[in-house]
PDB file with SEQRES, HELIX, SHEET and CRYST1 records, atoms N, CA, C and O in Angstrom:
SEQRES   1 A   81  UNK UNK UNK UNK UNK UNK UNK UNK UNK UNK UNK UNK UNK          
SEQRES   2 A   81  UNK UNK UNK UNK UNK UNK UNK UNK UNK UNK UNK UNK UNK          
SEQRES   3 A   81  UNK UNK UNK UNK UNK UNK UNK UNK UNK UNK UNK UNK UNK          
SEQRES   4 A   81  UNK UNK UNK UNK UNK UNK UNK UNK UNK UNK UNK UNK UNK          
SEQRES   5 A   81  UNK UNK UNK UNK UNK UNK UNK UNK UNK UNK UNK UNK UNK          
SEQRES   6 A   81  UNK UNK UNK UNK UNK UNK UNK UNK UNK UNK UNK UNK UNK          
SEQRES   7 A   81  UNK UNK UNK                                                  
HELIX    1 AA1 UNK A    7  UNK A   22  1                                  16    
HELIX    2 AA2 UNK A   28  UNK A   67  1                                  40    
CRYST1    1.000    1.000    1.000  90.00  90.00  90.00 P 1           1          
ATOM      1  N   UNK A   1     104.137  87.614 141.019  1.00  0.00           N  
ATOM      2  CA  UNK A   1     105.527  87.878 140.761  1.00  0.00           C  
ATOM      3  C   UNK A   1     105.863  89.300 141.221  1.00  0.00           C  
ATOM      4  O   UNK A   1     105.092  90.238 141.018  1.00  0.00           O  
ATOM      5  N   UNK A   2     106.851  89.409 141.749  1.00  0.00           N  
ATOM      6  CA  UNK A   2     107.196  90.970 142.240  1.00  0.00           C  
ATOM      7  C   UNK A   2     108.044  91.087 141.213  1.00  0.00           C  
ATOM      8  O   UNK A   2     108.759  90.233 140.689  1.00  0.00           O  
ATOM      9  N   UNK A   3     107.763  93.335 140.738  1.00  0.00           N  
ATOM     10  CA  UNK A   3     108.844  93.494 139.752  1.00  0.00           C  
ATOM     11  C   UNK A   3     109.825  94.367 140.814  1.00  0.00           C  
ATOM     12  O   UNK A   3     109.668  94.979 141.871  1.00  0.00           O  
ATOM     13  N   UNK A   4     110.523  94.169 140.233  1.00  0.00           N  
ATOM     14  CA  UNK A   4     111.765  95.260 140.557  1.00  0.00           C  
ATOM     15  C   UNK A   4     112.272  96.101 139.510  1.00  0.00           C  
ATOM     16  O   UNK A   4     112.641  96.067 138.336  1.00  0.00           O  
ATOM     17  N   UNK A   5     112.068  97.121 140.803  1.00  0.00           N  
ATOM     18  CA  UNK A   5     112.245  98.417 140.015  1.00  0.00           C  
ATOM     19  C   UNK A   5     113.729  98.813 140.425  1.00  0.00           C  
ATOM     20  O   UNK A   5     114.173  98.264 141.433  1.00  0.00           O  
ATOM     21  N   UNK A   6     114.435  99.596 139.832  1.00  0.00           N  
ATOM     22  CA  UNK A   6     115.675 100.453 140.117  1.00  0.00           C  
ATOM     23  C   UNK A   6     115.302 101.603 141.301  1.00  0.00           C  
ATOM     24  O   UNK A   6     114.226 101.889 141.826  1.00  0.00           O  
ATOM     25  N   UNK A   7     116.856 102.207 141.513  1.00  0.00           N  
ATOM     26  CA  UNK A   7     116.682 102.886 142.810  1.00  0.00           C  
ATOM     27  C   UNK A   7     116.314 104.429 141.811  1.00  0.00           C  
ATOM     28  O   UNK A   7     115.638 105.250 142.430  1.00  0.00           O  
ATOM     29  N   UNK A   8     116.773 104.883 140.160  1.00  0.00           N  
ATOM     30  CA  UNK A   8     116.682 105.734 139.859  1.00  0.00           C  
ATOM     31  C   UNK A   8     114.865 106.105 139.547  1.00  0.00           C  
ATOM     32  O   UNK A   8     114.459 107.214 139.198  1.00  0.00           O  
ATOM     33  N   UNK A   9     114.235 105.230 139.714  1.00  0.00           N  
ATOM     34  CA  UNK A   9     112.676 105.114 139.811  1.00  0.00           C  
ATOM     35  C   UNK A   9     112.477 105.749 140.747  1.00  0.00           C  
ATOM     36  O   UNK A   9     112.117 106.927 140.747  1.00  0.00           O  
ATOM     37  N   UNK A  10     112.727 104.909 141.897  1.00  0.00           N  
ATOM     38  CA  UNK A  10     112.363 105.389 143.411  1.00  0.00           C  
ATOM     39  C   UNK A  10     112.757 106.749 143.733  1.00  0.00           C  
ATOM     40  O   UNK A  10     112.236 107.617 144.433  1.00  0.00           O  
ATOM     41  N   UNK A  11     113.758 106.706 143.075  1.00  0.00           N  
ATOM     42  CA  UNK A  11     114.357 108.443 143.610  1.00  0.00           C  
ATOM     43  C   UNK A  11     113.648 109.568 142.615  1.00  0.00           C  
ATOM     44  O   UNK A  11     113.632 110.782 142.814  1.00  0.00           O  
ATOM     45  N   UNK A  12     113.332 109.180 142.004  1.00  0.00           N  
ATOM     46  CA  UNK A  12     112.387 110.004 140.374  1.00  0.00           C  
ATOM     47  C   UNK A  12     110.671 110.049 141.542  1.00  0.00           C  
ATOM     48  O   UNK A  12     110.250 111.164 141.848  1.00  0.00           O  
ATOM     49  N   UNK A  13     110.135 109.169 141.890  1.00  0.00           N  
ATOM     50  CA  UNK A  13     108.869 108.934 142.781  1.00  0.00           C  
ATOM     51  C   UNK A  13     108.997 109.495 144.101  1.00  0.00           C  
ATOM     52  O   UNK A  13     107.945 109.574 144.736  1.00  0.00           O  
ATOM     53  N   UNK A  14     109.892 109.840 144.574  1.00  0.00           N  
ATOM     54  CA  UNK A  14     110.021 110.254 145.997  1.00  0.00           C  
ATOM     55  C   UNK A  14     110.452 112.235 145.513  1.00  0.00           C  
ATOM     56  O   UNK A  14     110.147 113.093 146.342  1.00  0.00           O  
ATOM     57  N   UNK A  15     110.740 112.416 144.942  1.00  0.00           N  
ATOM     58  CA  UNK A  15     111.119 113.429 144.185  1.00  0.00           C  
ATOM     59  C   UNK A  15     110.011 113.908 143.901  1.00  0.00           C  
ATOM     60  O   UNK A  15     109.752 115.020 144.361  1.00  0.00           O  
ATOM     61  N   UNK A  16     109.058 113.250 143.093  1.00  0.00           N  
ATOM     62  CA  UNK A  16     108.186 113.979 142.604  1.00  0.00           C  
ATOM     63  C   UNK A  16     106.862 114.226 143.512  1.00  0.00           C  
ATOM     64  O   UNK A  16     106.143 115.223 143.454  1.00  0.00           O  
ATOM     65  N   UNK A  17     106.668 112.912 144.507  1.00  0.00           N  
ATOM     66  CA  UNK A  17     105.759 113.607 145.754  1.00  0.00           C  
ATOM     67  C   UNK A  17     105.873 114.589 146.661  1.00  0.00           C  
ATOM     68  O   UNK A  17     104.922 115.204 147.143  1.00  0.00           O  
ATOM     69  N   UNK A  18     107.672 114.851 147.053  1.00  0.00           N  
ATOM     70  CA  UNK A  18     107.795 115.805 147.692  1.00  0.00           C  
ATOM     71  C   UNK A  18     107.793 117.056 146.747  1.00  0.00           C  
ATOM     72  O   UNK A  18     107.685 118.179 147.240  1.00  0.00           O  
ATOM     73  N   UNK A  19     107.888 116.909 145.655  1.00  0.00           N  
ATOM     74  CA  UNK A  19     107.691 118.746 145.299  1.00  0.00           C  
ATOM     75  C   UNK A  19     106.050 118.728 145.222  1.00  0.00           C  
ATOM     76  O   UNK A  19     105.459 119.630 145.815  1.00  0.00           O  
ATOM     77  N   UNK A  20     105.305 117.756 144.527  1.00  0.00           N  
ATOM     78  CA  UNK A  20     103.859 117.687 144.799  1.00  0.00           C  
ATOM     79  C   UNK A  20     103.139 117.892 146.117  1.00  0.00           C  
ATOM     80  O   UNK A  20     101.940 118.157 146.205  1.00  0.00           O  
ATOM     81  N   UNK A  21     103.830 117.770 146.958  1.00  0.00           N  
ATOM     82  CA  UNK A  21     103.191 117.765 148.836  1.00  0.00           C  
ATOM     83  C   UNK A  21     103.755 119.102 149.269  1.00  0.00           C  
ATOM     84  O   UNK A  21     103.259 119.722 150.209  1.00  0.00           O  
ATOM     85  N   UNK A  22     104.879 119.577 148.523  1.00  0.00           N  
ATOM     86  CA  UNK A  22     105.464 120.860 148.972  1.00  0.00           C  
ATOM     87  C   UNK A  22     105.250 122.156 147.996  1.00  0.00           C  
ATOM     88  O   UNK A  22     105.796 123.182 148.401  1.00  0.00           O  
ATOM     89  N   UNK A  23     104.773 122.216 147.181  1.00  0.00           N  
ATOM     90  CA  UNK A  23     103.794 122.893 146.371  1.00  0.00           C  
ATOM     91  C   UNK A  23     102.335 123.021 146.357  1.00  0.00           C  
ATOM     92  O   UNK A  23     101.578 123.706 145.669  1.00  0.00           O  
ATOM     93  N   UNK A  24     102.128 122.107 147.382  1.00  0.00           N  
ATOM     94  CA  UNK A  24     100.989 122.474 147.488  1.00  0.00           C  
ATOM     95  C   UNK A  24     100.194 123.027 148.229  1.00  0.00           C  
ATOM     96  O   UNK A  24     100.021 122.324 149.225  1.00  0.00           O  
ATOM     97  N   UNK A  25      99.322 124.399 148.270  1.00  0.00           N  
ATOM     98  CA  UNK A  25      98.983 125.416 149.151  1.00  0.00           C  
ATOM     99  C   UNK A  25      97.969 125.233 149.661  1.00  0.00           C  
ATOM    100  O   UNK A  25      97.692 126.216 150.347  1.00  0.00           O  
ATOM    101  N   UNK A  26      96.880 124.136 149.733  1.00  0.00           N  
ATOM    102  CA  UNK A  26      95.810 123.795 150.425  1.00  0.00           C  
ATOM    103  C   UNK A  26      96.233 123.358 151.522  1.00  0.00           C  
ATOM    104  O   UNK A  26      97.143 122.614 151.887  1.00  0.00           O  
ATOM    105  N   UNK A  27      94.881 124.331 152.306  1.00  0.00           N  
ATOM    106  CA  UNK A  27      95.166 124.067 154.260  1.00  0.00           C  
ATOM    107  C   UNK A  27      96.383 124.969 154.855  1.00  0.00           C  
ATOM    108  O   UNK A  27      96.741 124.791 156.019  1.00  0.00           O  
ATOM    109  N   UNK A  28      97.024 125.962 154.011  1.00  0.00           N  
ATOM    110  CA  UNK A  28      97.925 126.798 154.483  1.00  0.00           C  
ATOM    111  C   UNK A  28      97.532 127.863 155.472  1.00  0.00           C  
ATOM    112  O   UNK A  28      98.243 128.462 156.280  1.00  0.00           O  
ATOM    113  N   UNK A  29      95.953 127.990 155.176  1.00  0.00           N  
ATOM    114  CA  UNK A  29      95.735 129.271 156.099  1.00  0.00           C  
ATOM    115  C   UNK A  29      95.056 128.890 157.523  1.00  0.00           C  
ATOM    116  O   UNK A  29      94.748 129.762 158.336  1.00  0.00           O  
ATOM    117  N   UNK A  30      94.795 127.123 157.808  1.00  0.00           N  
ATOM    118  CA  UNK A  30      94.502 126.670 158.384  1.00  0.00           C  
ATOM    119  C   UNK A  30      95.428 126.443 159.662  1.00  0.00           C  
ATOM    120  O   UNK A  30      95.286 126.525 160.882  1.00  0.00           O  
ATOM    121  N   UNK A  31      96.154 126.210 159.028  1.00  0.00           N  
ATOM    122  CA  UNK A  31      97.955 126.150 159.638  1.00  0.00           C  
ATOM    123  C   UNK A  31      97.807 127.431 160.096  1.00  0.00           C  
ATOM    124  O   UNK A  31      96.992 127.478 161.017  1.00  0.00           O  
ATOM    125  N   UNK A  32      98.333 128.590 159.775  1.00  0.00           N  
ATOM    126  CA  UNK A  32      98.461 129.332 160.015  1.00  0.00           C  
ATOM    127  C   UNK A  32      97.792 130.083 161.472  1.00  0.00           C  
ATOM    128  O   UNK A  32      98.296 130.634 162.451  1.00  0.00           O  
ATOM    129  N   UNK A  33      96.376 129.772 161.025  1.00  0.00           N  
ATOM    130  CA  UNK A  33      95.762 130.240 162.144  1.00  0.00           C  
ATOM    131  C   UNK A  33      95.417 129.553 163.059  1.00  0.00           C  
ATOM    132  O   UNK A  33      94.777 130.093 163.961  1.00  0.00           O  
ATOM    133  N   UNK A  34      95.761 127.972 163.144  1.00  0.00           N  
ATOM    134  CA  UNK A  34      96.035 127.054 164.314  1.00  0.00           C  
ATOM    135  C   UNK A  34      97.786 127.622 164.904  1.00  0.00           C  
ATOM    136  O   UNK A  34      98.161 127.464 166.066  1.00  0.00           O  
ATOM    137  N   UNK A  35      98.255 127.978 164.302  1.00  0.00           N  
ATOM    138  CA  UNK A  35      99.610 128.097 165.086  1.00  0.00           C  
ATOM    139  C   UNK A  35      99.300 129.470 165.578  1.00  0.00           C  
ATOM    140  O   UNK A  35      99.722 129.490 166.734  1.00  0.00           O  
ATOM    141  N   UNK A  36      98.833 130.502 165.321  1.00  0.00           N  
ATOM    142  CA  UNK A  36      98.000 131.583 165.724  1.00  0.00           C  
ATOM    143  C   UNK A  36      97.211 131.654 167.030  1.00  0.00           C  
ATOM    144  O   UNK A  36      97.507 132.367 167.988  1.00  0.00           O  
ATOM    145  N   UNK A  37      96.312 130.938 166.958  1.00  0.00           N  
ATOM    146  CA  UNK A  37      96.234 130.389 168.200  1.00  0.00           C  
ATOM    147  C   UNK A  37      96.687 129.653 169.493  1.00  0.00           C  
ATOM    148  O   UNK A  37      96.328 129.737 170.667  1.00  0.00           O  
ATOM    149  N   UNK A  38      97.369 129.096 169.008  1.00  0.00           N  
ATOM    150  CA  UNK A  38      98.425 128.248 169.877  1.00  0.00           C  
ATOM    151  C   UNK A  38      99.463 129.542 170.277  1.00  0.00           C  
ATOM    152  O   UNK A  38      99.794 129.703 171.451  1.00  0.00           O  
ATOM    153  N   UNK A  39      99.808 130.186 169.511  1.00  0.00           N  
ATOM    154  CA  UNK A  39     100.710 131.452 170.331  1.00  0.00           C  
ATOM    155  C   UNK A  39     100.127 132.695 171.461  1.00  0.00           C  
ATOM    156  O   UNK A  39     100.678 133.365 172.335  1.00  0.00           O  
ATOM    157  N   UNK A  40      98.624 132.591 170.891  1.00  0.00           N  
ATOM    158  CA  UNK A  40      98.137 133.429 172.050  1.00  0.00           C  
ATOM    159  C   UNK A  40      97.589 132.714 173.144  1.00  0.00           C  
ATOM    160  O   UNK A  40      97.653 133.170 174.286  1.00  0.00           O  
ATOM    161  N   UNK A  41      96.983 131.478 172.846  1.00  0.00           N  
ATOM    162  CA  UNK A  41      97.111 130.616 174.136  1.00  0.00           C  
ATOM    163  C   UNK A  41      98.205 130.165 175.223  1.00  0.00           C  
ATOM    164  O   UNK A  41      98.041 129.704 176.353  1.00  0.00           O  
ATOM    165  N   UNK A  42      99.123 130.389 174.659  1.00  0.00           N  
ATOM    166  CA  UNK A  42     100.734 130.412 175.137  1.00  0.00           C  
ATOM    167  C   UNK A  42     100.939 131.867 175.902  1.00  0.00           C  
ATOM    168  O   UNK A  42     101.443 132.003 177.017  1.00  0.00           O  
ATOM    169  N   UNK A  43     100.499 132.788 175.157  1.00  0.00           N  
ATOM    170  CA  UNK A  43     101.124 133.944 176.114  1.00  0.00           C  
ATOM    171  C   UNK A  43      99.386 134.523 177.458  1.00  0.00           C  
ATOM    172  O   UNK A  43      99.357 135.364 178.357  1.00  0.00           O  
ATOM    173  N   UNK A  44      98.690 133.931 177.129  1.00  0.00           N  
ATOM    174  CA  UNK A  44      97.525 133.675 177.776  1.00  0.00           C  
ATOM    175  C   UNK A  44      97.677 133.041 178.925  1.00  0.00           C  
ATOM    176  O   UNK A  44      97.042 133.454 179.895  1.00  0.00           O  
ATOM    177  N   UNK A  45      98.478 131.996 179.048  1.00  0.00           N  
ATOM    178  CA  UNK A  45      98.698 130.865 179.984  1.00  0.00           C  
ATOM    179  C   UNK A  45      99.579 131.732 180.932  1.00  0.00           C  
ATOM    180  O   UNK A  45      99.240 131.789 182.114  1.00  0.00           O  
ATOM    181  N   UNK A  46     100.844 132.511 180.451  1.00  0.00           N  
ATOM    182  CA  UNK A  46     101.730 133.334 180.942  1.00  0.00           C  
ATOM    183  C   UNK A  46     101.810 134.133 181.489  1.00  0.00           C  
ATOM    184  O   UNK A  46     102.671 134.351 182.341  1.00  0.00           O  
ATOM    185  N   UNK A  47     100.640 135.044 181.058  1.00  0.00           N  
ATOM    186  CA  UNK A  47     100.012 136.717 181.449  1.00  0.00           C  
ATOM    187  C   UNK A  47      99.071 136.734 182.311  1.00  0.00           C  
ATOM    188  O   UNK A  47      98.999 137.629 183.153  1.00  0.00           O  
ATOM    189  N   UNK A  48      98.151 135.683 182.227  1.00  0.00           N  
ATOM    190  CA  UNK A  48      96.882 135.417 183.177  1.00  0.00           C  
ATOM    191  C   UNK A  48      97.410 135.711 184.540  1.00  0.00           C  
ATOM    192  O   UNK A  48      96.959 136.762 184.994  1.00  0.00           O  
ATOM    193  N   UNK A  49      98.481 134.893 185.545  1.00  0.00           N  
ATOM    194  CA  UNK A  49      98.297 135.246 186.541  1.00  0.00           C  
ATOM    195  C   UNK A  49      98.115 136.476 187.462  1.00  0.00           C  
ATOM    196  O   UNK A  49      97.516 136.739 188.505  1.00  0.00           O  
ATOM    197  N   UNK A  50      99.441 137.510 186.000  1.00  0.00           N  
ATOM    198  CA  UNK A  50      99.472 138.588 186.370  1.00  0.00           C  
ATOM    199  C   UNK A  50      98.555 139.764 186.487  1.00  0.00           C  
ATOM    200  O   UNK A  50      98.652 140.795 187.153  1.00  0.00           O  
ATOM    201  N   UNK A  51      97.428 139.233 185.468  1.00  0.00           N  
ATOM    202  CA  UNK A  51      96.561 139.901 184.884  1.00  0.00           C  
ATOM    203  C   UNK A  51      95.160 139.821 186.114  1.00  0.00           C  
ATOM    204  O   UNK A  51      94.247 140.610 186.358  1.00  0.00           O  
ATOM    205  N   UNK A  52      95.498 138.622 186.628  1.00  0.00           N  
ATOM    206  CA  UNK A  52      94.312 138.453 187.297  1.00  0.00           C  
ATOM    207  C   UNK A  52      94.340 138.674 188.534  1.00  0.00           C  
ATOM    208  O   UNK A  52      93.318 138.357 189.142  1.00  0.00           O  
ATOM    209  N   UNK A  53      95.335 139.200 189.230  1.00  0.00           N  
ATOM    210  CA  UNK A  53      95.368 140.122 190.448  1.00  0.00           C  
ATOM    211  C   UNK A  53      95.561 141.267 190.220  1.00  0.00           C  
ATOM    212  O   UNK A  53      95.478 142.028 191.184  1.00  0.00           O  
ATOM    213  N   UNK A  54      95.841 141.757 189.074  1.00  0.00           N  
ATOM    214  CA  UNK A  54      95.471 143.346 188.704  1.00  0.00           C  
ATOM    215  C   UNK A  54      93.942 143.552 188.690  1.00  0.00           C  
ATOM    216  O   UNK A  54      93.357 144.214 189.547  1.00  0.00           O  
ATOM    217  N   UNK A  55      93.392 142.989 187.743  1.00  0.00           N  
ATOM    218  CA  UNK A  55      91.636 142.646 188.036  1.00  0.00           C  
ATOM    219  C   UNK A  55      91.440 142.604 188.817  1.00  0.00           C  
ATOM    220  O   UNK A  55      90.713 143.579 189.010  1.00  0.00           O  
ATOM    221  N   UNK A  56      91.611 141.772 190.208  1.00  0.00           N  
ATOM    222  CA  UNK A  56      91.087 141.481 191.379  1.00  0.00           C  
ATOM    223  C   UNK A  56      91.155 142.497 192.369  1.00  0.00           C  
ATOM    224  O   UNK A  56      90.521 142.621 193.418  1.00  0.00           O  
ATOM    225  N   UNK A  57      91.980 143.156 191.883  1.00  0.00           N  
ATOM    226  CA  UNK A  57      92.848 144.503 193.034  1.00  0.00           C  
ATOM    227  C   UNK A  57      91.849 145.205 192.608  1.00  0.00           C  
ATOM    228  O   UNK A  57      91.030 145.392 193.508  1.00  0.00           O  
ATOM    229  N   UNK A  58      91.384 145.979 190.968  1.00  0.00           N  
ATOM    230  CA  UNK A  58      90.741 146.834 190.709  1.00  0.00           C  
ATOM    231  C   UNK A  58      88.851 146.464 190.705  1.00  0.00           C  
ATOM    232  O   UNK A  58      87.930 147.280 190.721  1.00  0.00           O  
ATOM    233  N   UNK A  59      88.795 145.059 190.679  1.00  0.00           N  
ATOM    234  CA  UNK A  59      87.461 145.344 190.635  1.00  0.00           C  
ATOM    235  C   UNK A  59      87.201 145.429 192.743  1.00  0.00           C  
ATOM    236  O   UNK A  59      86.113 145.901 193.076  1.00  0.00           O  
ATOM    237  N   UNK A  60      87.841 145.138 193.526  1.00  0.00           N  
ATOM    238  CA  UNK A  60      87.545 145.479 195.074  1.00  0.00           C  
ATOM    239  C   UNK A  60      87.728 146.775 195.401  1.00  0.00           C  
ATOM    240  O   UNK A  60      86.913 147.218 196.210  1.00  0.00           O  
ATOM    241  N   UNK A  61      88.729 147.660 194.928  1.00  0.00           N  
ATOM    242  CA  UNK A  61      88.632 148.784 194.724  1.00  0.00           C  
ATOM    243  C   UNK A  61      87.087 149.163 194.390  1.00  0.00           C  
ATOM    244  O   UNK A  61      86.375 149.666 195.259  1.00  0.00           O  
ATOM    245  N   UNK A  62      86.719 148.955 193.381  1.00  0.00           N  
ATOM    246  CA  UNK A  62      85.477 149.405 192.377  1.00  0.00           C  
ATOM    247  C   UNK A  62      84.271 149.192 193.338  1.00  0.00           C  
ATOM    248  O   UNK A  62      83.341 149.991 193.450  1.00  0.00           O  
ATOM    249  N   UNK A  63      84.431 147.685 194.212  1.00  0.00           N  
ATOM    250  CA  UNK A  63      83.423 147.796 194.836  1.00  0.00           C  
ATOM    251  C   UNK A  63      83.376 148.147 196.608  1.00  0.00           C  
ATOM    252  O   UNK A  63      82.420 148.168 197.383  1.00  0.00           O  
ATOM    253  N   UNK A  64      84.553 148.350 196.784  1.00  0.00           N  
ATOM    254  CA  UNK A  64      84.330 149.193 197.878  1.00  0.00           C  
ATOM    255  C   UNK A  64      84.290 150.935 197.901  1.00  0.00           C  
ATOM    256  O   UNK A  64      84.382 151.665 198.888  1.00  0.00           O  
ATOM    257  N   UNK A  65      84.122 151.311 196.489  1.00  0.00           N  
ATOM    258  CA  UNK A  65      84.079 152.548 196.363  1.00  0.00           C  
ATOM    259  C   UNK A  65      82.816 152.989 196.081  1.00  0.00           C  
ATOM    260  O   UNK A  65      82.514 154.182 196.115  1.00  0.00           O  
ATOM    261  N   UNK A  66      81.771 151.774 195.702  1.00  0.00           N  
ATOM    262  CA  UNK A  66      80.795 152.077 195.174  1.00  0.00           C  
ATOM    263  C   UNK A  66      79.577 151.596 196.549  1.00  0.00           C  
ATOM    264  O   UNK A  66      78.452 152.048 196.762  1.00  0.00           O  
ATOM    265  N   UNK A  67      80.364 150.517 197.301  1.00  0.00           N  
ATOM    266  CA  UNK A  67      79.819 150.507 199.106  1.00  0.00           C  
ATOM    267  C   UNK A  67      79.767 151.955 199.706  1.00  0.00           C  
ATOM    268  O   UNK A  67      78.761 152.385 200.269  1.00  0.00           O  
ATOM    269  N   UNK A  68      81.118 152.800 199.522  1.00  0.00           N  
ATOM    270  CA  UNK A  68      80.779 153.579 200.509  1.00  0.00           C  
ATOM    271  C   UNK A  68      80.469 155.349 199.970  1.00  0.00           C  
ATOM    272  O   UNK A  68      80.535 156.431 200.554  1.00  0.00           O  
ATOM    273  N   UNK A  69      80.096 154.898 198.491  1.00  0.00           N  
ATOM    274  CA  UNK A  69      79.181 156.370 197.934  1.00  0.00           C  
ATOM    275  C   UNK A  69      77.901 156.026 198.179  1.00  0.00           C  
ATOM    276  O   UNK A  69      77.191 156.994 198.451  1.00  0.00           O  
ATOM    277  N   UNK A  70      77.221 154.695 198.175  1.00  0.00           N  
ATOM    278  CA  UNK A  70      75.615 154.652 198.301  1.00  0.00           C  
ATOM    279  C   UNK A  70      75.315 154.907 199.827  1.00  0.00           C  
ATOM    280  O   UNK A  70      75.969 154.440 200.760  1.00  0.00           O  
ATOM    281  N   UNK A  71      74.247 155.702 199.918  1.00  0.00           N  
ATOM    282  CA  UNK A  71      73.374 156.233 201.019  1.00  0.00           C  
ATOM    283  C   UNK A  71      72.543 155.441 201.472  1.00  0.00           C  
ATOM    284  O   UNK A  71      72.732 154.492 200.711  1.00  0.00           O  
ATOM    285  N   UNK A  72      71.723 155.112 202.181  1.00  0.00           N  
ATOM    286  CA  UNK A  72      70.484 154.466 202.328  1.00  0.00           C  
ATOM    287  C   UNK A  72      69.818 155.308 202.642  1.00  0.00           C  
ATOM    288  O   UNK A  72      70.267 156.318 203.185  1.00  0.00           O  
ATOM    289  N   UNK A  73      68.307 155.084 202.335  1.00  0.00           N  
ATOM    290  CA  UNK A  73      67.591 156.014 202.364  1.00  0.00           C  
ATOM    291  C   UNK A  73      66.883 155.885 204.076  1.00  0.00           C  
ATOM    292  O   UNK A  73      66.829 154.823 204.698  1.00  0.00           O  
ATOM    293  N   UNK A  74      66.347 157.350 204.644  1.00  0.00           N  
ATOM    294  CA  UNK A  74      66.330 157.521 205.857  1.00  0.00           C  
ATOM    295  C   UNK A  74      64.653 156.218 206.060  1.00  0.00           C  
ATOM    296  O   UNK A  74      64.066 155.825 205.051  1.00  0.00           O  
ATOM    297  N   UNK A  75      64.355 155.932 207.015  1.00  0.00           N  
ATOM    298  CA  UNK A  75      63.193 155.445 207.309  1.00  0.00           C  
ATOM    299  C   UNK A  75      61.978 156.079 207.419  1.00  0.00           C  
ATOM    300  O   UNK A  75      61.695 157.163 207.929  1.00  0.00           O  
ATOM    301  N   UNK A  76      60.975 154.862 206.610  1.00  0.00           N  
ATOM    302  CA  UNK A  76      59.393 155.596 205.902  1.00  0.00           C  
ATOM    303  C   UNK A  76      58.974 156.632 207.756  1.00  0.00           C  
ATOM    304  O   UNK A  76      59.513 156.428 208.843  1.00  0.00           O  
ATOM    305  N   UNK A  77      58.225 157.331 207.523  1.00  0.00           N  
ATOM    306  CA  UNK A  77      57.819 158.328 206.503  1.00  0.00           C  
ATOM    307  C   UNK A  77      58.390 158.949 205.354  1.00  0.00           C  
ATOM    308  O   UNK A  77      57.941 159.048 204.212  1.00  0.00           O  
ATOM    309  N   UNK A  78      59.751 159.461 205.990  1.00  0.00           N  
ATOM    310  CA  UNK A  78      60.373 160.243 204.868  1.00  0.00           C  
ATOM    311  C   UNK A  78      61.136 159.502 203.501  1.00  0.00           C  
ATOM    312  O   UNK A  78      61.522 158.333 203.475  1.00  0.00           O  
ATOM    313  N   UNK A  79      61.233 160.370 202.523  1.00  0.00           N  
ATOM    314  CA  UNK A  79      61.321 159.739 201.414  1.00  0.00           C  
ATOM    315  C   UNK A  79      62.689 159.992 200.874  1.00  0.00           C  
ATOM    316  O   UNK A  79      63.384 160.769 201.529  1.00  0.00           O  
ATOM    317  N   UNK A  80      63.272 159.388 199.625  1.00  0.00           N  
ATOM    318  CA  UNK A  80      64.373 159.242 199.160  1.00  0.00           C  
ATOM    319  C   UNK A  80      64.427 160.611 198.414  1.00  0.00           C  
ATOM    320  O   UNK A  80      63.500 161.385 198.179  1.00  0.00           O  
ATOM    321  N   UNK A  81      65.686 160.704 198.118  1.00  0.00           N  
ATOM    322  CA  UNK A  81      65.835 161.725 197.496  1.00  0.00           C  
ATOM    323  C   UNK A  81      65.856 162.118 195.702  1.00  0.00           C  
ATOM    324  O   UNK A  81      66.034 163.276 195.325  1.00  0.00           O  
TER     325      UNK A  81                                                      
END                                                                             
């Protein structure tokens, strides 16, 4: 047999899960630091390109500066310095 209930039930039960589901603070900091992440992955996605021909500029710099300070040393007999 099905009972029937009134709508002032239903609205008393729907009432009382949402302040129960919305009072309640478990998994808040979880949230938090998933949306945390998701914002720096976002500006990550954004910044990278720029970021990575600044890098690229400075590390060829770095290594053509460091090509043309090394010496080689003269041929054996004589020795390095």
């Amino acid at each position: 047999m099905i009972e029937r209930t009134n709508s002032a039930d239903i609205e008393d039960s729907v009432k009382s899960t949402l302040t129960d589901f919305l009072g309640d603070e478990r998994g808040d900091d979880l949230i938090e630091y998933a949306l945390l992440c998701g914002l720096m992955g976002a500006i990550g996605v954004v910044a990278f390109p720029d970021i990575a021909d600044k890098m690229s500029a400075a590390y060829s710099e770095w290594v053509s500066s460091a090509k043309d300070a090394w010496e080689p040393c003269p041929p054996a007999p004589a020795s390095c310095p």
